[in-house]
N, C-alpha and C positions, 0 to 999 in steps of 0.2 A: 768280237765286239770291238767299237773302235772307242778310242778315249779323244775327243776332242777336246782335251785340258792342259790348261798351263801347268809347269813344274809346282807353281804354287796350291794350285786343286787340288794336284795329286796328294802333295804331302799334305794338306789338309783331310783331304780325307780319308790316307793311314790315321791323323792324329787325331780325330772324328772317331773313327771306328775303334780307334782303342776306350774312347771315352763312351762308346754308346757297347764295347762288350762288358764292359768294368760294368755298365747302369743298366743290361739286360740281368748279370750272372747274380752280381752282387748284391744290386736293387731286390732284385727275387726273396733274397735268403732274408735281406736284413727286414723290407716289410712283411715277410709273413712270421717274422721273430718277435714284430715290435717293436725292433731295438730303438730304445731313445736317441734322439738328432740322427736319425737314419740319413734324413736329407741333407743333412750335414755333413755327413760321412760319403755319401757318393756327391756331392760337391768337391770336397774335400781332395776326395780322386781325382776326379776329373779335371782340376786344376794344377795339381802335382803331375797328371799327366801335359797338361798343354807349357805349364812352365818348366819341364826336365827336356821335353822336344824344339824347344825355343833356345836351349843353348848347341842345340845342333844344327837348326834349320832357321835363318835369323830374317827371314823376310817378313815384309808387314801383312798383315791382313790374313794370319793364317790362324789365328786365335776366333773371331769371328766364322770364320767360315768354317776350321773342325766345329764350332758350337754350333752352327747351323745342320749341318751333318749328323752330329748328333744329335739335334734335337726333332730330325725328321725321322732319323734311325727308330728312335722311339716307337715306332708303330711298326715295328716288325713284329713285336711281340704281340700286343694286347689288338684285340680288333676292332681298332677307331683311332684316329687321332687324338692323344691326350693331351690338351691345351695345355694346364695347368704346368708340368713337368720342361712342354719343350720349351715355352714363355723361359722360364727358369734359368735353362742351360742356356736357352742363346741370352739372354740376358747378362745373364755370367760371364759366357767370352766376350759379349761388346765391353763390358766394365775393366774386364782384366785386359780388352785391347788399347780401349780410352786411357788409360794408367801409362802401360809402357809408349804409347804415342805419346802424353804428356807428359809424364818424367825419365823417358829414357827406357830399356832395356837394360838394368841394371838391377841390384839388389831390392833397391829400393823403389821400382817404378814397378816392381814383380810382384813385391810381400802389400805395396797399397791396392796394387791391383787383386789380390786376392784376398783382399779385407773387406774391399768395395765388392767383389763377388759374393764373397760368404753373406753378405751381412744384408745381399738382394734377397735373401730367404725369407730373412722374418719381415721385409718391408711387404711382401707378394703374401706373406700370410697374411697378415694387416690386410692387403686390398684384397684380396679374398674374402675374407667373413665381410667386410662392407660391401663389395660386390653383394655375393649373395644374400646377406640381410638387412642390407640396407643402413642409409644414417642412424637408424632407431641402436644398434649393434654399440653404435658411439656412446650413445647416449646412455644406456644398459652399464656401459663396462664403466662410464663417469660415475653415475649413480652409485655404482658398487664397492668406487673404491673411494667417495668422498663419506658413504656410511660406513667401511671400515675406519675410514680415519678419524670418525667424530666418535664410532667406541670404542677404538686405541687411543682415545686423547691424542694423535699425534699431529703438532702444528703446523708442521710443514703441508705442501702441496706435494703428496706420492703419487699422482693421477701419472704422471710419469716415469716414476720410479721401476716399474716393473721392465717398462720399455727400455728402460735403458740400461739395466741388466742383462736382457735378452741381448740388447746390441754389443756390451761387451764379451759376452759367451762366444756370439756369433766370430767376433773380432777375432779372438783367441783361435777357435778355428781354422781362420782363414791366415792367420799367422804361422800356425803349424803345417797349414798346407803349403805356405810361399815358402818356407823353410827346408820343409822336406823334397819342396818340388826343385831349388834350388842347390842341394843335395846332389842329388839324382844325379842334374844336370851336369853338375862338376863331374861327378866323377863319369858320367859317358864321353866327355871330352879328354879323361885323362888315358879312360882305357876304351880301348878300339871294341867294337861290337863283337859278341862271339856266336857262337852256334848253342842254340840252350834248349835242351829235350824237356819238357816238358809231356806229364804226364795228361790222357784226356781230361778235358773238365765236362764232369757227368751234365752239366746245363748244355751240352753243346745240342742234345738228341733232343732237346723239349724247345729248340727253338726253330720256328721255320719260318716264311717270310709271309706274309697275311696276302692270301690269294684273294680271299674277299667271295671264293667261289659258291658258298651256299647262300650270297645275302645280293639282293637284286636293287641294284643302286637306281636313284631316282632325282634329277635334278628338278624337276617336278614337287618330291617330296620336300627335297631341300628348300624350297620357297615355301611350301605351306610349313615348314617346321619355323620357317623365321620369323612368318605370322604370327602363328600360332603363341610363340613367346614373347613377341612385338605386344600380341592383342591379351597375353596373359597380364602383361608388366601394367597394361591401360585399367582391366579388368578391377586389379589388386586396390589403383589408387582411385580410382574413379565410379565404383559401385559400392553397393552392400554386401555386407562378408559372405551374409549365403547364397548369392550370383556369385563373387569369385573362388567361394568354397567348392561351390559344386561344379564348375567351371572348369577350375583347375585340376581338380581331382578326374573327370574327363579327359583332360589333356595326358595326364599323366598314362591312363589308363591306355588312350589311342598309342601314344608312343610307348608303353610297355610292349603293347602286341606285335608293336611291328619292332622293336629296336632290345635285341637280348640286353644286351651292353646298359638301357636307359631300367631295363625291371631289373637286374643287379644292383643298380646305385639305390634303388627304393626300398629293394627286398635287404640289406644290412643290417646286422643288429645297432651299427652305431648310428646307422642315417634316425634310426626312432630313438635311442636311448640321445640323441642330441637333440633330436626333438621336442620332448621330453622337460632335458635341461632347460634349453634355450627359453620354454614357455614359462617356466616358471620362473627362470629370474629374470624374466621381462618382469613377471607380472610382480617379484618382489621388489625389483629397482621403481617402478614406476608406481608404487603403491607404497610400500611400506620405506624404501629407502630414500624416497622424496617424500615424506611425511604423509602418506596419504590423499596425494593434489587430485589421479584418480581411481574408482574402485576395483577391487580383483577383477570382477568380470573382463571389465575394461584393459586391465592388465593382463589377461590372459588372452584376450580375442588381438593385443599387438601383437604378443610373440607366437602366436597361431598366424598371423598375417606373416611375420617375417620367416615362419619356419615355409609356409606353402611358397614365398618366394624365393626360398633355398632353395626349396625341391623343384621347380620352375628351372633357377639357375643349373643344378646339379644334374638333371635329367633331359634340360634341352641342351648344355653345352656337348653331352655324351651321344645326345642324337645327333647335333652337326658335326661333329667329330666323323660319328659314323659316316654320311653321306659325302661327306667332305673328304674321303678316301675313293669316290670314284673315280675311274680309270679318268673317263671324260675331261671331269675337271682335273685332273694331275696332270693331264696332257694339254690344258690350255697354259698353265702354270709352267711348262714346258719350254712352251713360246715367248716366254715375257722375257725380263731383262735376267731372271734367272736362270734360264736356260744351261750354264754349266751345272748347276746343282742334280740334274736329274741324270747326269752323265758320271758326275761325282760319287752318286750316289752307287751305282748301277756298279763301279770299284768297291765303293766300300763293302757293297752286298757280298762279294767274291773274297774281302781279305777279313769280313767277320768272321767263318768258322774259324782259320787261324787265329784270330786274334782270341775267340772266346776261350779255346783251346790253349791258351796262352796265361789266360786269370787263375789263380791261385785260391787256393781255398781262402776264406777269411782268418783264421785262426794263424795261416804261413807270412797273409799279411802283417797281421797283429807284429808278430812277433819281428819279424824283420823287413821293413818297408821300405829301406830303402833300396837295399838287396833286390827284391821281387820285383820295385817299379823300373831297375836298373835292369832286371834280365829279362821284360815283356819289351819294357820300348827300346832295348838295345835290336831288337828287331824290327823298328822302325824303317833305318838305312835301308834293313838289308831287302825287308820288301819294295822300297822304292828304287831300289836297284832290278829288283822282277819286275817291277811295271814299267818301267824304260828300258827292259830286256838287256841290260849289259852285261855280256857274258854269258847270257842264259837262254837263249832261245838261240840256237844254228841254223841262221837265214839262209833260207834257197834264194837260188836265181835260176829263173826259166826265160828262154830265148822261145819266141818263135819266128821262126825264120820261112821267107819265100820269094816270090818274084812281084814285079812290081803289079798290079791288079790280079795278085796270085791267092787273094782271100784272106789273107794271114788278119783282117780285122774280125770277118765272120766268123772265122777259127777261135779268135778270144771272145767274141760275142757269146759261143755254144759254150766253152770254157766257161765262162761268168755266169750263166746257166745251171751248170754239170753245178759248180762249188756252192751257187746260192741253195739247191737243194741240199746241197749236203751242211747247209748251215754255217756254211765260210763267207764272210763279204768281200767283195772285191771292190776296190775304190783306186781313184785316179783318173787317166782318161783315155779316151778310145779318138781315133783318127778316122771319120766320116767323110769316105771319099765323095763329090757332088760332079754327077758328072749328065752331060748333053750328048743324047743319044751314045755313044760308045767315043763321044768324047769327055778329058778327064778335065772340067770346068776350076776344082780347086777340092781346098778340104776345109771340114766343122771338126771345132774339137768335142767332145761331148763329156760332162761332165757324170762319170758313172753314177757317182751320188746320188743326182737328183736327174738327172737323164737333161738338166739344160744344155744348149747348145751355143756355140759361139765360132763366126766365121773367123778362118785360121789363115789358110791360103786362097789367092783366089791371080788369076791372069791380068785381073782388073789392076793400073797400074794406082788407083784412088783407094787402092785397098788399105799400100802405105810404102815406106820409102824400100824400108831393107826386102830383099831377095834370095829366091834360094830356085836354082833352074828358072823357070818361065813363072816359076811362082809369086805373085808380091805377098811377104808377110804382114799379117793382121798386126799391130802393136797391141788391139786391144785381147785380140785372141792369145797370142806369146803371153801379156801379163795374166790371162785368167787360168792359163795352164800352170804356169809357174806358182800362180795363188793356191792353186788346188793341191800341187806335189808339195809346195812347202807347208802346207799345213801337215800332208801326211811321216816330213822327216820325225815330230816328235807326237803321234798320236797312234795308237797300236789299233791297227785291224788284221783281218786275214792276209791280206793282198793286196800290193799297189800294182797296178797296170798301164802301163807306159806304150803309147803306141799312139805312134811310129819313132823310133831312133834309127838315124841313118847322118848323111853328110853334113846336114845342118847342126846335131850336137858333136860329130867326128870333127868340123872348125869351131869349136866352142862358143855356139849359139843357140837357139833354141830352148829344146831342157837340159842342156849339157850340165848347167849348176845344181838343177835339181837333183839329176841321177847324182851327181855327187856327193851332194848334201845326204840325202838318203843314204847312199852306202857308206858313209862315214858316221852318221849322226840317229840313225835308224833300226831298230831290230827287225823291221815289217819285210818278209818275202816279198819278190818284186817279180814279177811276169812283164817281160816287153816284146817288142815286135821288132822285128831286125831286117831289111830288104837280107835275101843270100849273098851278096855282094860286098856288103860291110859285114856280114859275123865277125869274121876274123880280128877286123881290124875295131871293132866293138870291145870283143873278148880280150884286146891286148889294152885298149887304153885304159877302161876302167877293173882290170886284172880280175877279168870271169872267166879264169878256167875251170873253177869247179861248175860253170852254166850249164845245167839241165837243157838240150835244144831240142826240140821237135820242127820239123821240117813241113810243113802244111800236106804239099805233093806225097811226103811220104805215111802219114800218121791220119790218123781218126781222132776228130776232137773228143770224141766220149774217151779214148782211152787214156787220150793224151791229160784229157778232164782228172780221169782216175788217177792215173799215175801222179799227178801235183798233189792229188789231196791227202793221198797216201805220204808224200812226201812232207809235206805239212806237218800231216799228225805226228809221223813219225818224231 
């Protein structure tokens, strides 16, 4: 796999993944407990995680983008996209990012920004019940609490009061998470990371990555599903109840059959027992808590309108959810300005089982939380030291060496072959000799990647100024080469492939800074292409004695193929 990411992706998306295994392991245990502010509590985490990582890792924009990470992590679990949740978390890291952007990275730009996080919870509950039931939801909750206040005698205006209790609860919260997240953080800078055994965490086996393999995605569908809620929402306000009763109840019905995920949200005992509720104290807010203005029936047939428009909201968000996980579309989302994210992501997939493997039972957090959140992301570094391979990965060097129109490029062509079966990529560039009749005209560089082409050398003196033999060098060819090896100094794939090295980088021109760069700054195996004439004097400047060589004249590319990949794995 190659990482095409900045330092800043990367550690974003350790810091991502610690917060989406905390909200795979944790999430699990506390919603099927019920535990009261569960949402609160994996908030809670997930901010004491991104503020205890920010006293290690201090660049900007890495708050944002773990919450983005994490909130697409989300759907490794459950099989759909769940709006609601990832809204939330990235929500959360913009607020907690906007904070330390405007008051500093400081105590205090830390504990507002995680007050301002926590307290997104109950504003996104709020716009949820009005989402899904509409203005009428307002107007219910008004009713209800200006009749409790007329038979508590109480003079004041409490239409408020509730809300603003909730907002200090939230507060509180999100103070004890900047508190503890700032905790942490100290003391990871006081003491150096260590090596911490942790025992398996039994969620690691129930979790696997949503293949999608039994369910037959449909962009097709996806349009008639946005209809169909488009033409429900028109249905609701613009006909009589029993065209949009039976209507909608239709709707529901087509998308039970085809969408499991959308008959779960229906089939719940709370989705009816809130049913239920909701209808009758519509029907008492707007009858009896408004003195009567109009009758039960009337009152019952609103909050039967607003419950079918929950179910409408609740059963179509879960069907686009669904569809909205085809491959298709995740690959055009791919190409947009997002594009690092799906490469991000593709890391984060590889350091979740560690990290899950990492989470602690709840009751070890309870008890000591700073401890635990000190010894998960004290492993933070140490994997972003594996994903930049320093230290850890014992980089081969392979020469292939020959004579001049001796094959030594077809030799790495069948190599690039032999390894892509074997599921190795190779990247960098190949030297495309172009030649008239059994004359040698010039060279293309060729960009393995993508198989583009660009002329390199050529006889032609309009080709450009500098030189090398009868050649003139391309400027533009030189700089697309060097674009392509410098990307690969800090991006991990199988293989970088360099060919041709010879006179032009031996007087330090050419790719001479690249091959530098690379073996200095690089964990990536490198295969290059050496005329026989320079080996030697190849192997002494950039000090490859321990180079692997195969000699074209003497070797078989299949073996020469085997023998690298062996060398690799090993």
């Amino acid at each position: 796999m190659k990482y095409k990411l900045s330092e800043k992706w990367i550690k974003a998306s350790i810091a991502g993944t610690i917060w989406a295994a905390s909200e795979i392991v944790l999430g699990s245990f506390l919603h099927n407990l019920r535990v009261p502010f569960s949402g609160n509590i994996l908030t809670a985490i997930g901010l004491i995680i991104l503020i205890s990582i920010s006293y290690i890792w201090h660049e900007n924009g890495i708050f944002w983008r773990a919450g983005l990470i994490c909130a697409v992590m989300k759907t490794m679990s459950p099989s759909a996209i769940i709006f609601g949740p990832m809204i939330a978390i990235f929500a959360e890291s913009l607020l907690l990012e906007f904070s330390v952007r405007i008051f500093g990275r400081n105590m205090g730009g830390l504990i507002i920004g995680a007050i301002l996080a926590m307290s997104w919870n109950l504003f996104q509950k709020i716009a949820n019940y009005i989402i899904s039931y509409g203005s009428n939801i307002v107007e219910v909750y008004n009713s209800l609490l200006k009749f409790a206040q007329k038979q508590l005698n109480i003079q004041t205006d409490i239409v408020w009061l509730p809300i603003i209790v909730l907002l200090i609860v939230f507060a509180l919260f999100g103070l004890l998470a900047g508190i503890i997240g700032i905790i942490t953080g100290k003391r990871m800078l006081r003491q150096p990371a260590k090596e911490v055994s942790f025992s398996r965490n039994n969620s690691v086996d129930g979790i696997r990555k949503n293949s999608g393999e039994d369910f037959k995605y449909s962009v097709g569908w996806l349009l008639i599903d946005i209809a169909l809620m488009v033409g429900s929402f028109l249905l609701i306000y613009y006909t009589p109840w029993y065209v949009w009763s039976i209507a909608i109840t239709g709707v529901v019905i087509i998308w039970s059959s085809r969408y499991k995920r959308a008959f779960r949200q229906i089939m719940r005992p709370g989705f009816w027992i809130f049913f239920v509720l909701i209808t009758l104290l519509t029907a008492f807010a707007f009858t009896v808590a408004q003195g009567g203005s109009i009758s039960w029936a009337e009152g019952l047939l609103t909050g039967i309108q607003m419950n079918f428009r929950a179910a409408v909201i609740i059963t179509g968000f879960a069907v686009l959810g669904t569809e909205l996980y085809n491959p298709v579309i995740r690959d055009f989302f791919q190409k947009t300005a997002l594009k690092n994210l799906p490469l991000a992501l593709e890391l984060s997939v590889e350091s979740l089982p560690f990290f899950i493997g990492s989470i602690p039972d709840l009751k070890s957090l309870v008890r000591k939380p700073v401890s635990i959140f000190y010894n998960v992301l004290s492993q933070a570094d140490r994997r972003l030291a594996e994903i930049k391979g320093i230290g850890n990965i014992p980089r081969k060097i392979f020469i292939i060496s020959g004579p001049v129109g001796g094959g030594k490029t077809t030799f790495t062509k069948n190599i690039i072959e032999f390894l892509k079966d074997q599921e190795i990529k190779s990247e960098g560039i190949l030297s495309d000799r172009i030649t008239g009749g059994s004359e040698t005209l010039g060279y293309d560089i060729i960009d393995i990647s993508t198989g583009k082409r660009e002329v390199f050398l050529r006889e032609n003196e309009k080709t450009g100024n500098e030189k090398i033999g009868k050649f003139y060098i391309s400027p533009k060819g030189l700089a697309k080469g060097r674009s392509i090896l410098e990307e690969l100094t800090t991006y991990i794939t199988g293989i970088v492939i360099i060919d041709e090295v010879g006179l032009l980088e031996l007087q330090g021109r050419g790719w001479h800074d690249s091959i530098s760069e690379l073996l200095e700054k690089s964990s990536n195996h490198i295969l290059i292409t050496v005329r026989d004439k320079f080996v030697d004097e190849v192997k002494k400047k950039w000090n490859l004695s321990d180079a692997i060589i195969f000699n074209v004249p003497d070797n078989d590319n299949r073996k020469a193929g085997w023998l690298i990949y062996q060398q690799i794995k090993n």
